[in-house]
PyMOL CGO cylinders between C-alpha atoms (Angstrom):
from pymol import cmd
from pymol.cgo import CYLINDER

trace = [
    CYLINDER, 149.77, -2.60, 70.40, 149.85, -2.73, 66.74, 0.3, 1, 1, 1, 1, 1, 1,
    CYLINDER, 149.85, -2.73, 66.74, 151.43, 0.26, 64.80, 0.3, 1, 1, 1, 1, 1, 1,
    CYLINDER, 151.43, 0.26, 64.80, 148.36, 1.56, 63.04, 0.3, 1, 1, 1, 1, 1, 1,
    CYLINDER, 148.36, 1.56, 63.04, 146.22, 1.30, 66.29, 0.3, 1, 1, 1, 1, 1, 1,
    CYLINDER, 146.22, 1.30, 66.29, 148.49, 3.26, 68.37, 0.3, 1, 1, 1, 1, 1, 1,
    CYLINDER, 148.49, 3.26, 68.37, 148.25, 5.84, 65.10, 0.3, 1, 1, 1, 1, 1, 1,
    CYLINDER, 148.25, 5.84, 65.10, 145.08, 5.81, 65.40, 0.3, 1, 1, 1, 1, 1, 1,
    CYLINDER, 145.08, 5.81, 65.40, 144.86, 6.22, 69.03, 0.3, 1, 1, 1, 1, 1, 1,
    CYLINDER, 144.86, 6.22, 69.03, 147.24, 9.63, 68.84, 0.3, 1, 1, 1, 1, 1, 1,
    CYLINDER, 147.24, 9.63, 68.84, 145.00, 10.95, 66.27, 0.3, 1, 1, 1, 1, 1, 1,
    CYLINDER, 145.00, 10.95, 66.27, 141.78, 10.69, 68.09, 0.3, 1, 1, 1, 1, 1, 1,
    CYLINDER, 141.78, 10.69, 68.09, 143.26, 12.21, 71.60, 0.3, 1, 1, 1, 1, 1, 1,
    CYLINDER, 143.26, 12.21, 71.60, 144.33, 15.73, 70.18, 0.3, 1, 1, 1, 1, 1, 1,
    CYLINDER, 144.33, 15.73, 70.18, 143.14, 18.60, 71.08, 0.3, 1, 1, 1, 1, 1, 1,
    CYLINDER, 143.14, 18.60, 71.08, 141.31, 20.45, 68.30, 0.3, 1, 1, 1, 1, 1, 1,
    CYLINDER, 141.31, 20.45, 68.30, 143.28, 23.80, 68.72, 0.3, 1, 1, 1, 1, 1, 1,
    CYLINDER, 143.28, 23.80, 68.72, 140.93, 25.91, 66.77, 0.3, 1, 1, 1, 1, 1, 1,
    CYLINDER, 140.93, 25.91, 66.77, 137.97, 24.62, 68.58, 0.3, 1, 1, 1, 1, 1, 1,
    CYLINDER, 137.97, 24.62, 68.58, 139.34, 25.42, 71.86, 0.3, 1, 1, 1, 1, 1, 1,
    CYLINDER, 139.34, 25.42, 71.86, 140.64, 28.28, 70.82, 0.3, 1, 1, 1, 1, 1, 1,
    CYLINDER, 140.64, 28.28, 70.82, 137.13, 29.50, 69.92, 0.3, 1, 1, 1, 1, 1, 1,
    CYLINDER, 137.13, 29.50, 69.92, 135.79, 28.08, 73.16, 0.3, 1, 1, 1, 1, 1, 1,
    CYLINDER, 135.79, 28.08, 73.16, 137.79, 30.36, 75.00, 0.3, 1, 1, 1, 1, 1, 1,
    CYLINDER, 137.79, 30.36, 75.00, 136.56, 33.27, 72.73, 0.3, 1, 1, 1, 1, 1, 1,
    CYLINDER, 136.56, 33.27, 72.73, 133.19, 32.48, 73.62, 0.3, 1, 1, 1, 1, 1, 1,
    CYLINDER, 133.19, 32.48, 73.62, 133.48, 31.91, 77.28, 0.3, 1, 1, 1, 1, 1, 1,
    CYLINDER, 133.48, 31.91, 77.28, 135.21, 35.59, 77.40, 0.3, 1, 1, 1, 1, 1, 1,
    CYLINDER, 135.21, 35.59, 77.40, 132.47, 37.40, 74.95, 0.3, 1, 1, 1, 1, 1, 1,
    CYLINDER, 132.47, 37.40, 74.95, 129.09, 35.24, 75.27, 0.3, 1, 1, 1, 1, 1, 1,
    CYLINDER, 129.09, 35.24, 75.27, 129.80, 34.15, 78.65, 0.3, 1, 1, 1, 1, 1, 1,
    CYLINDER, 129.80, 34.15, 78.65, 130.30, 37.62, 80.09, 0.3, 1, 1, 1, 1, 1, 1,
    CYLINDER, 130.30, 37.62, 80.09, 127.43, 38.63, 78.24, 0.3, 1, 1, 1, 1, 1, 1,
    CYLINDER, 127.43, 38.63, 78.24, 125.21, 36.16, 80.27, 0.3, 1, 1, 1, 1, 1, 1,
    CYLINDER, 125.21, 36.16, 80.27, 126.76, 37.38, 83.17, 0.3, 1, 1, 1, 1, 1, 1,
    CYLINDER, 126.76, 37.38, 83.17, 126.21, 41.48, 82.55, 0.3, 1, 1, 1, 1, 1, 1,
    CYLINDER, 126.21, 41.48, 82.55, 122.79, 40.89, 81.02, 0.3, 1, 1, 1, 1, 1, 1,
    CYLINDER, 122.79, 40.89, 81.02, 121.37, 39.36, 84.13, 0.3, 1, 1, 1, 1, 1, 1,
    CYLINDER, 121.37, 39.36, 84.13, 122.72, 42.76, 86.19, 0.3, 1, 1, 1, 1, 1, 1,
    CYLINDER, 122.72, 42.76, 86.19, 122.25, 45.19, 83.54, 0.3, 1, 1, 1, 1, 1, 1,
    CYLINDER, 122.25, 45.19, 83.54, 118.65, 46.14, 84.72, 0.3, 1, 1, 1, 1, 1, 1,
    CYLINDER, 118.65, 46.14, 84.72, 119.68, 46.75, 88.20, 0.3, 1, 1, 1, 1, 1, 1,
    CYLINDER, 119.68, 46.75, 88.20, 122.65, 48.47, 87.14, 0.3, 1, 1, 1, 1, 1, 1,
    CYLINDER, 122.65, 48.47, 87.14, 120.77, 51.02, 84.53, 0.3, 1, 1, 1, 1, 1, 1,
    CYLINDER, 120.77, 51.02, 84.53, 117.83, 51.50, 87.86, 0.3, 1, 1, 1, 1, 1, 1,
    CYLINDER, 117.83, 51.50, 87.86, 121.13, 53.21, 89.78, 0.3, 1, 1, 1, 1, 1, 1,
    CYLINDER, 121.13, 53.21, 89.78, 122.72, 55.26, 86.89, 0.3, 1, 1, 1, 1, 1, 1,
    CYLINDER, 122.72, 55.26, 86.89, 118.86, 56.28, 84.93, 0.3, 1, 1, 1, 1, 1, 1,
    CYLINDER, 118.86, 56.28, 84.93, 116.21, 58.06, 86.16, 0.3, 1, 1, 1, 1, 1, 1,
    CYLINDER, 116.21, 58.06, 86.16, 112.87, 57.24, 85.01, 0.3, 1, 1, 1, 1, 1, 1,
    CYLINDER, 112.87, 57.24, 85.01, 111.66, 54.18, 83.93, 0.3, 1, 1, 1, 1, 1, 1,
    CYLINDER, 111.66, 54.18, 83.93, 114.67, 51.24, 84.03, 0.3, 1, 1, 1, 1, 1, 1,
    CYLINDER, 114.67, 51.24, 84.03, 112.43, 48.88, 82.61, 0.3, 1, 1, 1, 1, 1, 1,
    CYLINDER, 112.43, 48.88, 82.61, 110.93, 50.31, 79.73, 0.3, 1, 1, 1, 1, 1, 1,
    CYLINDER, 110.93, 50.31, 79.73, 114.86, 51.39, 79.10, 0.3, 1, 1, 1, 1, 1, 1,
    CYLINDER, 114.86, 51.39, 79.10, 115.81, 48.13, 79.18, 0.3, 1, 1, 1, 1, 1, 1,
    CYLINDER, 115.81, 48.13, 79.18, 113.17, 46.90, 76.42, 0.3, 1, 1, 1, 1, 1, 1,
    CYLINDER, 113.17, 46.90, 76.42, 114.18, 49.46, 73.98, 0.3, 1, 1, 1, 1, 1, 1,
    CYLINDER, 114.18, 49.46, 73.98, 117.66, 48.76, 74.27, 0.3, 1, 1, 1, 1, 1, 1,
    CYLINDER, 117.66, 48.76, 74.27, 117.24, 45.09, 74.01, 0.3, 1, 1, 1, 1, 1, 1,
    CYLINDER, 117.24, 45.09, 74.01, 115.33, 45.57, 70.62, 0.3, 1, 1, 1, 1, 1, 1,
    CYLINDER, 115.33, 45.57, 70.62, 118.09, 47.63, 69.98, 0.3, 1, 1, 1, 1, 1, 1,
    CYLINDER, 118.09, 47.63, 69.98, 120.49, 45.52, 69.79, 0.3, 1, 1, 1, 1, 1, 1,
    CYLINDER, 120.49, 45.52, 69.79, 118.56, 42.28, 68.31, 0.3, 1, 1, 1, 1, 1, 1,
    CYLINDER, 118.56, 42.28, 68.31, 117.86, 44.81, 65.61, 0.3, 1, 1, 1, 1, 1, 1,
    CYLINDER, 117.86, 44.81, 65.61, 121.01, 45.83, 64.88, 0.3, 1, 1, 1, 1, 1, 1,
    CYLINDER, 121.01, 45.83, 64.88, 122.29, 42.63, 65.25, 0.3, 1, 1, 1, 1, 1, 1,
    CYLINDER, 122.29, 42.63, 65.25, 119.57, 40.82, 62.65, 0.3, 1, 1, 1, 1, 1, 1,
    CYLINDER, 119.57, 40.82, 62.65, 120.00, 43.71, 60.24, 0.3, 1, 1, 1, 1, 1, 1,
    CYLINDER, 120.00, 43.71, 60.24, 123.77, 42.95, 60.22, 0.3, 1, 1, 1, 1, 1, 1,
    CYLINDER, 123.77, 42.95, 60.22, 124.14, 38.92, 59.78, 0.3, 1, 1, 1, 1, 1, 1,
    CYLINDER, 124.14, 38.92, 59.78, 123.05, 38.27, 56.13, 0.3, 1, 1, 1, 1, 1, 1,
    CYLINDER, 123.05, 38.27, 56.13, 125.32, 41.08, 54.82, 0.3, 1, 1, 1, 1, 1, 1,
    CYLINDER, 125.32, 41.08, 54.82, 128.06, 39.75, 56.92, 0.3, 1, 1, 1, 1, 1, 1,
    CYLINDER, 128.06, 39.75, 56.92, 127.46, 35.79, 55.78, 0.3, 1, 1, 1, 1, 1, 1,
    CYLINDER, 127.46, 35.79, 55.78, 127.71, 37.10, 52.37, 0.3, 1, 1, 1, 1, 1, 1,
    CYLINDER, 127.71, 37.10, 52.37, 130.73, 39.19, 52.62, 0.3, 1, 1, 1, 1, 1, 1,
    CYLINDER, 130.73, 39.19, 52.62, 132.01, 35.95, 54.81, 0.3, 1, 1, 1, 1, 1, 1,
    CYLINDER, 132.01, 35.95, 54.81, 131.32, 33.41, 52.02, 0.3, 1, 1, 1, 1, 1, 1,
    CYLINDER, 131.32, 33.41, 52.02, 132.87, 35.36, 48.90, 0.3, 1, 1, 1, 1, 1, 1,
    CYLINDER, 132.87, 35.36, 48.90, 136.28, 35.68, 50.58, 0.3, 1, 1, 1, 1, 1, 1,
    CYLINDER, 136.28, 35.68, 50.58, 137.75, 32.58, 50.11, 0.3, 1, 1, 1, 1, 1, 1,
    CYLINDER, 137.75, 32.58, 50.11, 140.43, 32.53, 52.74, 0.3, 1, 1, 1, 1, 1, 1,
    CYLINDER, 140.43, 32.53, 52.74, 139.53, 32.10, 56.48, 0.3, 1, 1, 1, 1, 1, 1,
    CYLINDER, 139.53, 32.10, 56.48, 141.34, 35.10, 57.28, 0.3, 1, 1, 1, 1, 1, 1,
    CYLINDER, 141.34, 35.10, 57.28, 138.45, 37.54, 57.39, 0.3, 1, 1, 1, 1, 1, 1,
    CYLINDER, 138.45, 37.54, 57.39, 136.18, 35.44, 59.61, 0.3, 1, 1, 1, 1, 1, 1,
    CYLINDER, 136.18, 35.44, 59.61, 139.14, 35.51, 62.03, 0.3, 1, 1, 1, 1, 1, 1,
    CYLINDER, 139.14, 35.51, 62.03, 139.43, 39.08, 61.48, 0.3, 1, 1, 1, 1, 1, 1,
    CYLINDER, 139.43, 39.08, 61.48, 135.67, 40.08, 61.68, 0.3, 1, 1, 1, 1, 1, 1,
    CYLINDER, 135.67, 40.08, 61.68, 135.21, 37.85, 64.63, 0.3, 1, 1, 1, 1, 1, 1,
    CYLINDER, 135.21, 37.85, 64.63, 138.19, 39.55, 66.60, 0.3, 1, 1, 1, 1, 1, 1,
    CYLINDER, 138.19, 39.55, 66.60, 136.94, 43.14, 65.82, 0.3, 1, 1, 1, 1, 1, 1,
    CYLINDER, 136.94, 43.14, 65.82, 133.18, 41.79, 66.74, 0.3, 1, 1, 1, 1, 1, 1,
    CYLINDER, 133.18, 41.79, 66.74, 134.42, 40.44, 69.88, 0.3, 1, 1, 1, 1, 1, 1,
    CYLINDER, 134.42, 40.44, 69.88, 136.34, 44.23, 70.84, 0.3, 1, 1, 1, 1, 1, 1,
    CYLINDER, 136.34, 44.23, 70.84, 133.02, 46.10, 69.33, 0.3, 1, 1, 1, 1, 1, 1,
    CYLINDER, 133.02, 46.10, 69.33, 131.39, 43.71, 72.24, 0.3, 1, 1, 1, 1, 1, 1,
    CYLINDER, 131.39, 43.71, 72.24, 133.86, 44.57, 74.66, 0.3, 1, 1, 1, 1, 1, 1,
    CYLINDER, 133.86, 44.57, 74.66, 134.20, 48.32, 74.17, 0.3, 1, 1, 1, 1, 1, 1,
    CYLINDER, 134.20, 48.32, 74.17, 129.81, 48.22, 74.93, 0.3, 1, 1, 1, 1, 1, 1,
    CYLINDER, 129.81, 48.22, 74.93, 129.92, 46.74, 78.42, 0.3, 1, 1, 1, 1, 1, 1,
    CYLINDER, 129.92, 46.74, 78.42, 133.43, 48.44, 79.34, 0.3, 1, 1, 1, 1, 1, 1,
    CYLINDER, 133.43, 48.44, 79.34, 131.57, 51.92, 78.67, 0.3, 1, 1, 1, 1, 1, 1,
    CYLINDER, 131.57, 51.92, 78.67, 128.62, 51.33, 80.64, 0.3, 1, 1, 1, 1, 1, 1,
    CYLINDER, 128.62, 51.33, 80.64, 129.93, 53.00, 83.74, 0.3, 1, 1, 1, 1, 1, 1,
    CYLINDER, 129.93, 53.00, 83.74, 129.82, 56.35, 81.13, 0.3, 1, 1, 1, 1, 1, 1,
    CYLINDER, 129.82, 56.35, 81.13, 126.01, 55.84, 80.88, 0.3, 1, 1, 1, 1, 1, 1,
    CYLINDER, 126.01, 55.84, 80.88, 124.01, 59.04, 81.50, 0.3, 1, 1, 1, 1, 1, 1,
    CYLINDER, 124.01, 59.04, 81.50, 121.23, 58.91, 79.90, 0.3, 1, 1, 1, 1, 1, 1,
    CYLINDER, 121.23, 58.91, 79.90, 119.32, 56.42, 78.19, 0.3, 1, 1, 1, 1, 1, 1,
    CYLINDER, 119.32, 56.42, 78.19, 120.10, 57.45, 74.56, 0.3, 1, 1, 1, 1, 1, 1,
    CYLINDER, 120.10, 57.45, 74.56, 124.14, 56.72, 75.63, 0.3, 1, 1, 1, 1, 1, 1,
    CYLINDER, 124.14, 56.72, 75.63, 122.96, 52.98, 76.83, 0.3, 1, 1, 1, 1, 1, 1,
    CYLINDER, 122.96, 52.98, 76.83, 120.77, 52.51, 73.30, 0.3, 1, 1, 1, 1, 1, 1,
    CYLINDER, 120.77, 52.51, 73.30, 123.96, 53.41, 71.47, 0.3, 1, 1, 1, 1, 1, 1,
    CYLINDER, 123.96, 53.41, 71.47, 126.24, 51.08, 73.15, 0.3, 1, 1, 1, 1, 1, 1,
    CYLINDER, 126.24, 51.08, 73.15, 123.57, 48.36, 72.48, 0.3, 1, 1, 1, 1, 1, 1,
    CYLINDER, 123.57, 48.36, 72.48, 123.76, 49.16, 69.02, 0.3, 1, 1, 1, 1, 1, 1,
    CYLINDER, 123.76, 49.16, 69.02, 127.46, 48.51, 68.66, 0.3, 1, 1, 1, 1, 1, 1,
    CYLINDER, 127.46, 48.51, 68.66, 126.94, 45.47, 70.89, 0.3, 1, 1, 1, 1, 1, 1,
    CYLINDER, 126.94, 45.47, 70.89, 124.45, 44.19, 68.65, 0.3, 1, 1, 1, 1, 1, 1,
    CYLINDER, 124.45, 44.19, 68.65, 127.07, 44.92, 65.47, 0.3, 1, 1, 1, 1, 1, 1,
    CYLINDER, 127.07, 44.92, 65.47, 129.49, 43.34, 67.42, 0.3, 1, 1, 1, 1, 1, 1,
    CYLINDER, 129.49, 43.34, 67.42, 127.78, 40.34, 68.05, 0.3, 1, 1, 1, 1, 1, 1,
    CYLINDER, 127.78, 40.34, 68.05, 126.54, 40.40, 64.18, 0.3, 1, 1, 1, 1, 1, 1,
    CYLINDER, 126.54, 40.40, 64.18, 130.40, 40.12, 63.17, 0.3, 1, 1, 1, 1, 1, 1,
    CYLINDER, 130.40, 40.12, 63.17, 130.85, 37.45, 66.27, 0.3, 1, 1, 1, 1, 1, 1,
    CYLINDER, 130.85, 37.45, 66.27, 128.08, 35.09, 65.50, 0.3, 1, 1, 1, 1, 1, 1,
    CYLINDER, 128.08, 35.09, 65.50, 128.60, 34.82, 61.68, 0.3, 1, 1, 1, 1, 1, 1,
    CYLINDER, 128.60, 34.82, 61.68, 132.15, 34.39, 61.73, 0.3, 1, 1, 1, 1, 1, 1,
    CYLINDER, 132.15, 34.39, 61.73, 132.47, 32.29, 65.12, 0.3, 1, 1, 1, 1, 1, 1,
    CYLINDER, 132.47, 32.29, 65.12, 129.48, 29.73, 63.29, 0.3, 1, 1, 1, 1, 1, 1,
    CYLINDER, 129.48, 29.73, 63.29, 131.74, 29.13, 60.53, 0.3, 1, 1, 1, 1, 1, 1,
    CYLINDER, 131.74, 29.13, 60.53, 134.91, 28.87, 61.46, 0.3, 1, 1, 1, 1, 1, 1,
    CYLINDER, 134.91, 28.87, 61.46, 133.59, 25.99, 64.20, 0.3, 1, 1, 1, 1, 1, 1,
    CYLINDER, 133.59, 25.99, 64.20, 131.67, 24.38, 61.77, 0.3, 1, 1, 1, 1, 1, 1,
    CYLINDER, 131.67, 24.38, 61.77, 134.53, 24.39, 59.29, 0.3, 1, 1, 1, 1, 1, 1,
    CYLINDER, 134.53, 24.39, 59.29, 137.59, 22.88, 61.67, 0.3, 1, 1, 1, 1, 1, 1,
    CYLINDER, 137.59, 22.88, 61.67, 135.01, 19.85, 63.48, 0.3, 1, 1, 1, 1, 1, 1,
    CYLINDER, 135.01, 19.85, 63.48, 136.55, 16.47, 63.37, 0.3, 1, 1, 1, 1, 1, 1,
    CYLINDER, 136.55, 16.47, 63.37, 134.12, 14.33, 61.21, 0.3, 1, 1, 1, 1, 1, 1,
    CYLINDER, 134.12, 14.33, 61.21, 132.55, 11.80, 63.29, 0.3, 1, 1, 1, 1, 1, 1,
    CYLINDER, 132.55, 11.80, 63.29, 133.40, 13.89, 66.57, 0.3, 1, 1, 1, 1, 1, 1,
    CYLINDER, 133.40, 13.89, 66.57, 130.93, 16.52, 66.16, 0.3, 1, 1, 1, 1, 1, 1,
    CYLINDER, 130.93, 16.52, 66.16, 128.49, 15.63, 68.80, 0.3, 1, 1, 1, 1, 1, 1,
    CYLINDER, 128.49, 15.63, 68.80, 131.77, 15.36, 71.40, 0.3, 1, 1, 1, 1, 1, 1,
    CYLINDER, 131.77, 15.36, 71.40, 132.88, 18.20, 69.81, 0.3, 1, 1, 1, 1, 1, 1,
    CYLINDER, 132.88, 18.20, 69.81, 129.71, 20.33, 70.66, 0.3, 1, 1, 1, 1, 1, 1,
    CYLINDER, 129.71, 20.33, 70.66, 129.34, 18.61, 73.70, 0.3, 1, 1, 1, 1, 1, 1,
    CYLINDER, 129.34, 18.61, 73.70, 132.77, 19.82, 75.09, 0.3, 1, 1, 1, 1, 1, 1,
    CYLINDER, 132.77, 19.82, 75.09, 132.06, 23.15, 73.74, 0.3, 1, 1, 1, 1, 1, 1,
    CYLINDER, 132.06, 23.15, 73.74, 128.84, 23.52, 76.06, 0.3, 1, 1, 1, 1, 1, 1,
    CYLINDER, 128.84, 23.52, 76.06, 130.02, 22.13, 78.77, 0.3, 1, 1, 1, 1, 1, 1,
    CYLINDER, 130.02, 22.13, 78.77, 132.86, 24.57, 79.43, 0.3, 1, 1, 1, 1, 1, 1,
    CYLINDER, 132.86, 24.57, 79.43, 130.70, 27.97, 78.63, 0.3, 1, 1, 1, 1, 1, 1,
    CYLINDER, 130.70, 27.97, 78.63, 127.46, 26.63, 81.19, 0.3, 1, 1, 1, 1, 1, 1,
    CYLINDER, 127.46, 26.63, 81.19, 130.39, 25.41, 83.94, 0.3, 1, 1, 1, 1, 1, 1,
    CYLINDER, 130.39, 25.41, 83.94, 132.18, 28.83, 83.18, 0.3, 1, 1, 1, 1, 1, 1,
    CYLINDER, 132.18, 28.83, 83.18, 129.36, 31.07, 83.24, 0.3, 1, 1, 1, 1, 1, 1,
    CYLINDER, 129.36, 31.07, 83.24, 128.06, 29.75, 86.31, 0.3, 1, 1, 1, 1, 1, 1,
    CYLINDER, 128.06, 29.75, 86.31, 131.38, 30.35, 88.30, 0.3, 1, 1, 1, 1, 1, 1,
    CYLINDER, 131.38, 30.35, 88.30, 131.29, 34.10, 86.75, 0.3, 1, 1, 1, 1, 1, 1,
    CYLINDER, 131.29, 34.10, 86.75, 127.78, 34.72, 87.66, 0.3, 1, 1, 1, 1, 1, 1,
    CYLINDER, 127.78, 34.72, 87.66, 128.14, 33.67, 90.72, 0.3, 1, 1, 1, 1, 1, 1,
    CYLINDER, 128.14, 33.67, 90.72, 131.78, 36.01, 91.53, 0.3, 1, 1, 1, 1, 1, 1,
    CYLINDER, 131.78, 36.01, 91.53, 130.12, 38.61, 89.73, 0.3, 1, 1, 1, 1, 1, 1,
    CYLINDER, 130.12, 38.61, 89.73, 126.80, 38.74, 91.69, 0.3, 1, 1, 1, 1, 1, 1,
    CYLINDER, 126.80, 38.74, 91.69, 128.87, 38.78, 95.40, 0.3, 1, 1, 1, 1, 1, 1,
    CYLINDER, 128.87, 38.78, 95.40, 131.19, 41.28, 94.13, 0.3, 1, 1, 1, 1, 1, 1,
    CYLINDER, 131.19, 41.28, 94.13, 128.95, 43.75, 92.20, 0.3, 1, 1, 1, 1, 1, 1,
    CYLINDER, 128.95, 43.75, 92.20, 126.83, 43.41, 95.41, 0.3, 1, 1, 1, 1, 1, 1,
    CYLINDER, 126.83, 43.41, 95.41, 129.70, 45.18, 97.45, 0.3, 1, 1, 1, 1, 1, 1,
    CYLINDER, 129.70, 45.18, 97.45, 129.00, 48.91, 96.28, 0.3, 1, 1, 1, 1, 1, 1,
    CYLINDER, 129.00, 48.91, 96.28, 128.28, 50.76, 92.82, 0.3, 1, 1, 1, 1, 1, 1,
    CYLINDER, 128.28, 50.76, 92.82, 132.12, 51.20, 93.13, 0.3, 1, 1, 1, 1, 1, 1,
    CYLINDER, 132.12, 51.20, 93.13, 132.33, 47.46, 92.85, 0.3, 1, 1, 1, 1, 1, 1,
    CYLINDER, 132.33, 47.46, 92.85, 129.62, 47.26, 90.08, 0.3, 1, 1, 1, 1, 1, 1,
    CYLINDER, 129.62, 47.26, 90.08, 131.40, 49.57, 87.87, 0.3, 1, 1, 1, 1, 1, 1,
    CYLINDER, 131.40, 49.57, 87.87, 133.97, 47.64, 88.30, 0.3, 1, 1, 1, 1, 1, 1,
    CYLINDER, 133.97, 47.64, 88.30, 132.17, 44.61, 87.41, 0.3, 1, 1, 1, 1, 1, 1,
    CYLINDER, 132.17, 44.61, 87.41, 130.73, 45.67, 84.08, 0.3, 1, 1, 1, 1, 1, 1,
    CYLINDER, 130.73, 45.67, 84.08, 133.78, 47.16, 82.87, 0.3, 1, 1, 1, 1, 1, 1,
    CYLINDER, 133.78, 47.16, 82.87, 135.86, 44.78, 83.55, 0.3, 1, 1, 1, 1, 1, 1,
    CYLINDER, 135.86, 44.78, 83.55, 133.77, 42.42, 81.95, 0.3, 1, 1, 1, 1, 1, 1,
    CYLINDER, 133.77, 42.42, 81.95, 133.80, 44.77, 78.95, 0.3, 1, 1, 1, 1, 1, 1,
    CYLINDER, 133.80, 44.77, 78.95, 137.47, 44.81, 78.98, 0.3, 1, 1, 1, 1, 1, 1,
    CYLINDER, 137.47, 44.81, 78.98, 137.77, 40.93, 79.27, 0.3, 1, 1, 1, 1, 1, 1,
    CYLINDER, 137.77, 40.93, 79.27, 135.51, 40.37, 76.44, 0.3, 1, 1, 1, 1, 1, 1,
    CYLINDER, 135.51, 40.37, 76.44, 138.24, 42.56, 74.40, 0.3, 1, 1, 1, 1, 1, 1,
    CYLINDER, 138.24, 42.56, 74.40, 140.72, 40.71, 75.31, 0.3, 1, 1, 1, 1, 1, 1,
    CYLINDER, 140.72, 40.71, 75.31, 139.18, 38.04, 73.81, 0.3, 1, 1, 1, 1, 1, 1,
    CYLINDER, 139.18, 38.04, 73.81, 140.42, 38.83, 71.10, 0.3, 1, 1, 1, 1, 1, 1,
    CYLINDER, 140.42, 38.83, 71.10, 143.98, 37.37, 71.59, 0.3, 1, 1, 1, 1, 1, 1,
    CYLINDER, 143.98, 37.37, 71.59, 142.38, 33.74, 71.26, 0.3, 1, 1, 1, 1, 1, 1,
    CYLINDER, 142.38, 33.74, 71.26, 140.64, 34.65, 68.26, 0.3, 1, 1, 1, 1, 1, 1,
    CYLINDER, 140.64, 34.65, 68.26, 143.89, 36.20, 66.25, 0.3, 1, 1, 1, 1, 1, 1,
    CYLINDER, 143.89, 36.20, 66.25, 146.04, 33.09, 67.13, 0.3, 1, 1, 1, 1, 1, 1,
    CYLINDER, 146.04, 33.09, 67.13, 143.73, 30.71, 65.35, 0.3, 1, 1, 1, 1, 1, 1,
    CYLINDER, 143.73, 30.71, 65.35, 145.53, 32.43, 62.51, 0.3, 1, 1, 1, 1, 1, 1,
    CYLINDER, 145.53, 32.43, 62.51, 148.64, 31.08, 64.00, 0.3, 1, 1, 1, 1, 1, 1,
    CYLINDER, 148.64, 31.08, 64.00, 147.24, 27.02, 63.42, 0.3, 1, 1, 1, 1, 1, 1,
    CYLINDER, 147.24, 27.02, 63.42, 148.95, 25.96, 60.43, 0.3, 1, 1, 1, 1, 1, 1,
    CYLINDER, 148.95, 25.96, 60.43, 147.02, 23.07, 59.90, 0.3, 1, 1, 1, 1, 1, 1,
    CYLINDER, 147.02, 23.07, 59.90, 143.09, 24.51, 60.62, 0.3, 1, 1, 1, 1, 1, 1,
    CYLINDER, 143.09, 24.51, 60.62, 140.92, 22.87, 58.55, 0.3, 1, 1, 1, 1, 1, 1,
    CYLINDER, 140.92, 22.87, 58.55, 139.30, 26.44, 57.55, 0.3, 1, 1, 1, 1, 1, 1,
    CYLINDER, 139.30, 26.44, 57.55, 142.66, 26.97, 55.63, 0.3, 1, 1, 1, 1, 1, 1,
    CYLINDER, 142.66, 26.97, 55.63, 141.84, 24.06, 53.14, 0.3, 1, 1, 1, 1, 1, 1,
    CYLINDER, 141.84, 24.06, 53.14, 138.01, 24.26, 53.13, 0.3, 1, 1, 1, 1, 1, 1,
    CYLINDER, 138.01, 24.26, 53.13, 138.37, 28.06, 52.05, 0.3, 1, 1, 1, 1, 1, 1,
    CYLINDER, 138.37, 28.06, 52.05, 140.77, 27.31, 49.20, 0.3, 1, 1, 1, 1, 1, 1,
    CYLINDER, 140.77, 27.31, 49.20, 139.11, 27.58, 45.56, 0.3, 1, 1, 1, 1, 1, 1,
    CYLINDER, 139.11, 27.58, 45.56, 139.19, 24.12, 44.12, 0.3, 1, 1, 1, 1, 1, 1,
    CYLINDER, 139.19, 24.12, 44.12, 141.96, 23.78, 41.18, 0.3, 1, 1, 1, 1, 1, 1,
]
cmd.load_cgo(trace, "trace")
């Protein structure tokens, strides 16, 4: 095989650190979230008298409030700082903001305890999305975007379907078990957090060169 070819071939096998770096970070934050969501109304119907439903609603609007109110802010904040440091940084403390909602859900009480958690889950997610969007966008290969995105969906839907299915059997054990379940998943979605900060650690990210002002 010719020099340049096998070149060429090593360049187009490796892994795209960053973007499976973020992967990960999604598949601990956005697929738990898919996971919790789908439980949260039976979970707030054991732990809330009244009306679960209407509960639900509120804090759902909630959050999607808090989270829209939050984004353009953010994206401009995001786009004056020039290094790719505070996306890392805003989507790490997003993704622990995320976390620290679902791990407290076994404190809920009333409903105006579950509408504040969903408004620092909705901040949290604010600081996620805007940062997470970048950063991928940022550090794709050109001319492997579609295999890039591909990849990238394939492992959160195969992922989330494994956790919603071990999280349905085991939450189904006993409110014990449940508990369990959502705070775990809050404390896993934390933890996501490690995957974000060691993008920081990939010397050569492409967000490191795109964010430089041009001499």
């Amino acid at each position: 095989m010719p020099q340049k070819a096998k070149l060429s071939l090593t360049h187009h096998s490796k892994v795209n650190k960053v973007l499976a770096l973020l992967t990960l970070s999604d598949i601990f934050t956005w697929g738990f979230y898919v996971m919790v969501s789908s439980l949260a109304g039976i979970y707030l119907a054991k732990k809330i008298d009244g009306n679960p439903e209407t509960y639900v609603g509120i804090g759902v609007a909630i959050y999607l409030l808090s989270r829209a109110l939050t984004q353009i802010p953010l994206g401009i904040l995001t786009d004056r700082l020039k290094k790719d440091v505070d996306e890392i940084t805003f989507l790490s403390i997003g993704n622990i903001l995320m976390g620290i909602s679902y791990f407290s859900y076994p404190l809920i009480t009333s409903p105006s305890v579950y509408f504040f958690l969903q408004f620092i889950f909705g901040l949290g997610a604010s600081m996620n999305l805007v940062s997470w969007r970048k950063l991928f966008a940022q550090n794709l290969t050109q001319n492997k975007e579609g295999i890039s995105y591909a990849s990238y969906d394939f492992a959160m839907s195969f992922s989330t379907a494994i956790l919603s299915v071990s999280a349905g059997i085991i939450a189904g054990l006993s409110q014990k078990y449940f508990d369990l379940v959502m705070s775990g998943s809050g404390l896993l979605m934390m933890f996501s957090s490690f995957f974000t900060m060691s993008i920081s650690f990939v010397r050569n990210r492409k967000s490191i060169r795109s964010s430089k002002k041009p001499t």
